[in-house]
C-alpha positions in Angstrom: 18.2 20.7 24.5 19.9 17.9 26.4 22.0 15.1 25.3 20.3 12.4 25.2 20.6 8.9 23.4 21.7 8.3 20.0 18.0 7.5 18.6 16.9 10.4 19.7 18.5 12.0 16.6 16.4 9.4 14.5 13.7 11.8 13.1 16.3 14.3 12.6 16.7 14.3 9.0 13.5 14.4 8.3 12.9 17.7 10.0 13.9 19.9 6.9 11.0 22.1 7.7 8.6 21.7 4.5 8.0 19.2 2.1 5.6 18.2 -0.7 3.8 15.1 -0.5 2.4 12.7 -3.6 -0.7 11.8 -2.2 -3.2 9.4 -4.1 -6.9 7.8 -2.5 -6.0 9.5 0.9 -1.9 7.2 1.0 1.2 9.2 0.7 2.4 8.0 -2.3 5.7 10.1 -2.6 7.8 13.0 -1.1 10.0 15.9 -1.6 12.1 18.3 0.4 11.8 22.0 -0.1 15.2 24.1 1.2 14.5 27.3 -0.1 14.0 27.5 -4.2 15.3 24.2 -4.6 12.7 20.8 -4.4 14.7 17.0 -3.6 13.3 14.3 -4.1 13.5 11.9 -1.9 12.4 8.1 -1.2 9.7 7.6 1.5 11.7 6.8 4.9 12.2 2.6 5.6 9.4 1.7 8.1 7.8 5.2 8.1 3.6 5.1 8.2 2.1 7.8 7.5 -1.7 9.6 8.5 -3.7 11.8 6.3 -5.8 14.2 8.1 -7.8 17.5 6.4 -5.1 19.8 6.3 -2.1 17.5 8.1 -0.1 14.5 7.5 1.1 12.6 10.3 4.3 10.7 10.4 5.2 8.2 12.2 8.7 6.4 12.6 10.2 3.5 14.9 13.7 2.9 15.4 15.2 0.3 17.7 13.5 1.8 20.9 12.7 4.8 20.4 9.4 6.7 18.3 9.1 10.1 16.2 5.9 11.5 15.6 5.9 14.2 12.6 3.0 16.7 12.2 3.0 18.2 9.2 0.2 21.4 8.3 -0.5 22.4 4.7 0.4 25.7 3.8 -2.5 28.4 4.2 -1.7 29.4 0.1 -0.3 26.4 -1.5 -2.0 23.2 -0.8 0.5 21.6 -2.4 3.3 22.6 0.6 3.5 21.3 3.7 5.6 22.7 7.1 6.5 20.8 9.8 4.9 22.2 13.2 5.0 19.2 15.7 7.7 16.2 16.5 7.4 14.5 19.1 10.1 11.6 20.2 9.3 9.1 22.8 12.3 6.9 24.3 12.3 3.5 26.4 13.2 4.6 29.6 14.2 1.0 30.2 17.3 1.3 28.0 20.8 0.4 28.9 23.5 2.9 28.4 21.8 5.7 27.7 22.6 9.1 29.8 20.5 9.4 33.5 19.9 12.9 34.9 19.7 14.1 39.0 17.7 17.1 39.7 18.2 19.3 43.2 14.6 20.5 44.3 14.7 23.1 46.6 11.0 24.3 47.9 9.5 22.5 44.4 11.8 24.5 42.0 14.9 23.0 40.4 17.9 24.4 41.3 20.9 22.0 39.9 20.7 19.8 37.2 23.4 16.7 36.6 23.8 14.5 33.5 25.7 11.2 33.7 26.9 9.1 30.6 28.0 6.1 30.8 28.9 1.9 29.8 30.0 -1.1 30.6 31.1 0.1 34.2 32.5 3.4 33.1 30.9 6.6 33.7 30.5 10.3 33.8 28.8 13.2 35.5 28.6 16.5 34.5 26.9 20.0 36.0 24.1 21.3 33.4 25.0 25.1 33.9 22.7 26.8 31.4 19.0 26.5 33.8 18.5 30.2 33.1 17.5 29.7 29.7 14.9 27.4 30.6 11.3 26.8 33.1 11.3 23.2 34.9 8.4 22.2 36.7 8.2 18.8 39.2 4.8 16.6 39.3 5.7 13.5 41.5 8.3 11.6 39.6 8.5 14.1 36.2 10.3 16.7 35.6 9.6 18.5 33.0 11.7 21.5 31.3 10.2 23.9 28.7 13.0 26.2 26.3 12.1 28.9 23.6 15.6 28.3 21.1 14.9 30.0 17.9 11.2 29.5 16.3 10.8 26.3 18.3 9.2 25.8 21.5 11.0 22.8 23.5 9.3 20.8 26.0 11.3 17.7 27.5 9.9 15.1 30.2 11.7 13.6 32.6 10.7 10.5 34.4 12.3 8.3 37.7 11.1 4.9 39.2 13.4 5.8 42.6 13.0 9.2 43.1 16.9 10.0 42.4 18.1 9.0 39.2 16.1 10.7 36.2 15.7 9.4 32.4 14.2 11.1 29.1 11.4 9.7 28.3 9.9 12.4 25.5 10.7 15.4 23.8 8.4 17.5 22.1 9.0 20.3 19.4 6.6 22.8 18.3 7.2 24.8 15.6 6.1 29.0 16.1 4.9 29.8 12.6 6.4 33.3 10.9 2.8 34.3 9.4 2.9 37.2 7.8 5.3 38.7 10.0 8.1 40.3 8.5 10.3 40.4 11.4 10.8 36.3 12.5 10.7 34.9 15.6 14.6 33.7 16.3 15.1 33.5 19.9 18.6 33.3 21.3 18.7 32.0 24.8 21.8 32.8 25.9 21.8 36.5 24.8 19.9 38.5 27.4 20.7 41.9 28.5 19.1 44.4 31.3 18.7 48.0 30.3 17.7 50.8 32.8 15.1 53.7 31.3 14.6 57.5 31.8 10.5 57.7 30.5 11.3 55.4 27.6 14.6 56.3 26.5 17.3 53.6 27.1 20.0 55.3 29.6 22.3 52.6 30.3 22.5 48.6 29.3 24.8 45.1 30.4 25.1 42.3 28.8 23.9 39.0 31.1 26.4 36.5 31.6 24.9 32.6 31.8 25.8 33.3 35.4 24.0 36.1 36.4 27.0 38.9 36.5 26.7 41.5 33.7 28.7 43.8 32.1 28.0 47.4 30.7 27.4 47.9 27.0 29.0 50.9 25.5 26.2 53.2 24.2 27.6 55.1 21.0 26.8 55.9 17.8 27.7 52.6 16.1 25.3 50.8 18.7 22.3 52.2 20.0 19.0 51.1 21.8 15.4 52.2 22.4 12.4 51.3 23.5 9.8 50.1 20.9 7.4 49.1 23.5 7.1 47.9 27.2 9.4 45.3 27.2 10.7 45.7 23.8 14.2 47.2 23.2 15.3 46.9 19.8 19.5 47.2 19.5 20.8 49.2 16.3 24.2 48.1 14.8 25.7 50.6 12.2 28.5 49.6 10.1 29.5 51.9 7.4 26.4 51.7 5.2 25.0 49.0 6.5 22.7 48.6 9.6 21.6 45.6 11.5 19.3 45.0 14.3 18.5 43.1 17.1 15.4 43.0 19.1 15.1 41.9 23.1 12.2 41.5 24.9 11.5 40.7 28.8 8.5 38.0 28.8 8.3 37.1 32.5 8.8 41.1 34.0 12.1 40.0 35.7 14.0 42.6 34.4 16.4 40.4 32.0 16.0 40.7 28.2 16.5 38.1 25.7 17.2 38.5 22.0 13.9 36.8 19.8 14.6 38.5 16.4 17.0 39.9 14.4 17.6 40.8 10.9 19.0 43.6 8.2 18.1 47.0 8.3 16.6 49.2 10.6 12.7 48.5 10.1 11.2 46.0 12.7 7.6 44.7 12.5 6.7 44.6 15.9 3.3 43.9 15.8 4.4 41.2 13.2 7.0 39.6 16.0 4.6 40.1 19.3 2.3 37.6 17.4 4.1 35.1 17.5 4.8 35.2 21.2 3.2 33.3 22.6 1.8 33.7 27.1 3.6 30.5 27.1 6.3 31.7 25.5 6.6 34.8 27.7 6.8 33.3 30.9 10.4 31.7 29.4 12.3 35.3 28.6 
């Protein structure tokens, strides 16, 4: 996710992941935040309005410029629990001092992104280096760029009134749910490897640098890989008594790997995982 504007962190303390709502004659009444075992209550947000729907509660919150829109979807067991799988945040794109972004297009992909800060006459340019981990598409004056970080799907719009000089104008967050899963969707961007096979057993691997380059993984017996399906390689750790895995997977056919679970153990529910992913999803590792 990009920098961006201060108020784009506005909604960010709501987004705890589940809560209860206190709901009386179809009004949210009350609230409280679940973090595991533990349930805080908490006062209902200043200026927050909320939306009952069947089965969702919509919240919606206006700071200075800028708007977050909460979805939240009752649990499938406990009506009484609610998860948050939807915000979106909409920004005035006619704000002073907030950070302006320049895209190179070369034959209608992106191929360089810059991000410029900036007040009162002062300002400052950076290069965005990590593109790989994300898809950008261009539609006249948007730019839009779609990123799989974690269980979240990330979808940021970029507008321009002069064709150069780029501002965010939404970002939307959509929450993969688990399910029944017992192996979670955790997607890690930035850790992708390439592996070469012999039938379906894992002969060689690198690890892929945010440039491009790689370097060769040491297969031994503390660390080993295999197949678990076509485009599934799950990575064993051993450590003493204690094992640990990772799982990569290669979405899009291009050969590169990215890590989107990992956990304990040596038991991965596959099935469980590849649910959760998503056509969308694979055409981003």
């Amino acid at each position: 996710m990009r920098d961006h504007p201060p108020v784009g962190r506005l909604a960010d303390e709501l987004a705890t992941g589940d809560v209860r709502f206190t709901i009386s004659d179809g009004q949210v009444t009350g609230i409280e935040h679940v973090i595991g075992s533990r349930t805080i209550a908490s006062s209902l947000p200043a200026g927050a309005t909320f939306a009952v729907g069947a089965g969702t509660v919509t919240e919606t919150l206006t700071r200075g410029t800028a708007t977050a829109t909460l979805t939240w979807t009752v649990d499938a067991s406990d009506t009484g629990l609610y998860h948050l799988t939807q915000e979106v945040r909409s920004f005035d794109t006619t704000a002073a001092d907030t950070p302006t972004y320049g895209f190179t297009v070369t034959g209608g992909a992106v191929t360089a992104m810059t991000q410029t800060f900036g007040r009162s006459g002062w300002s400052h340019t950076v290069a965005v280096a990590d593109l790989a981990a994300s898809v950008f598409t261009v539609d006249g004056n948007t730019v839009t760029e779609t990123a799989i970080r974690g269980n979240t799907l990330e979808t940021l719009r970029f507008t321009t009134t002069d064709g150069t000089t780029y501002k965010l104008a939404s970002e939307t967050f959509t929450v993969i749910p688990v399910g029944s899963a017992a192996t979670a969707l955790d997607v890690e961007p930035y850790e992708r490897m390439r592996f070469t096979f012999d039938g379906s057993t894992v002969t060689t691997a690198q690890s892929v640098k945010p440039d491009g380059t790689t370097v060769d993984v040491h297969l031994g017996t503390t660390v080993a890989y295999a197949q678990a399906a076509a485009g599934y390689v799950v990575e064993t750790i051993t450590r003493g008594s204690h094992t640990y895995y990772e799982v990569f997977h290669d979405g899009n056919g291009d050969g590169i790997y990215t890590a989107v679970a990992h956990g304990q153990g040596s038991t991965v529910d596959l099935v469980g995982l590849q649910a959760q992913i998503t056509p969308q999803i694979d055409t981003l590792l």
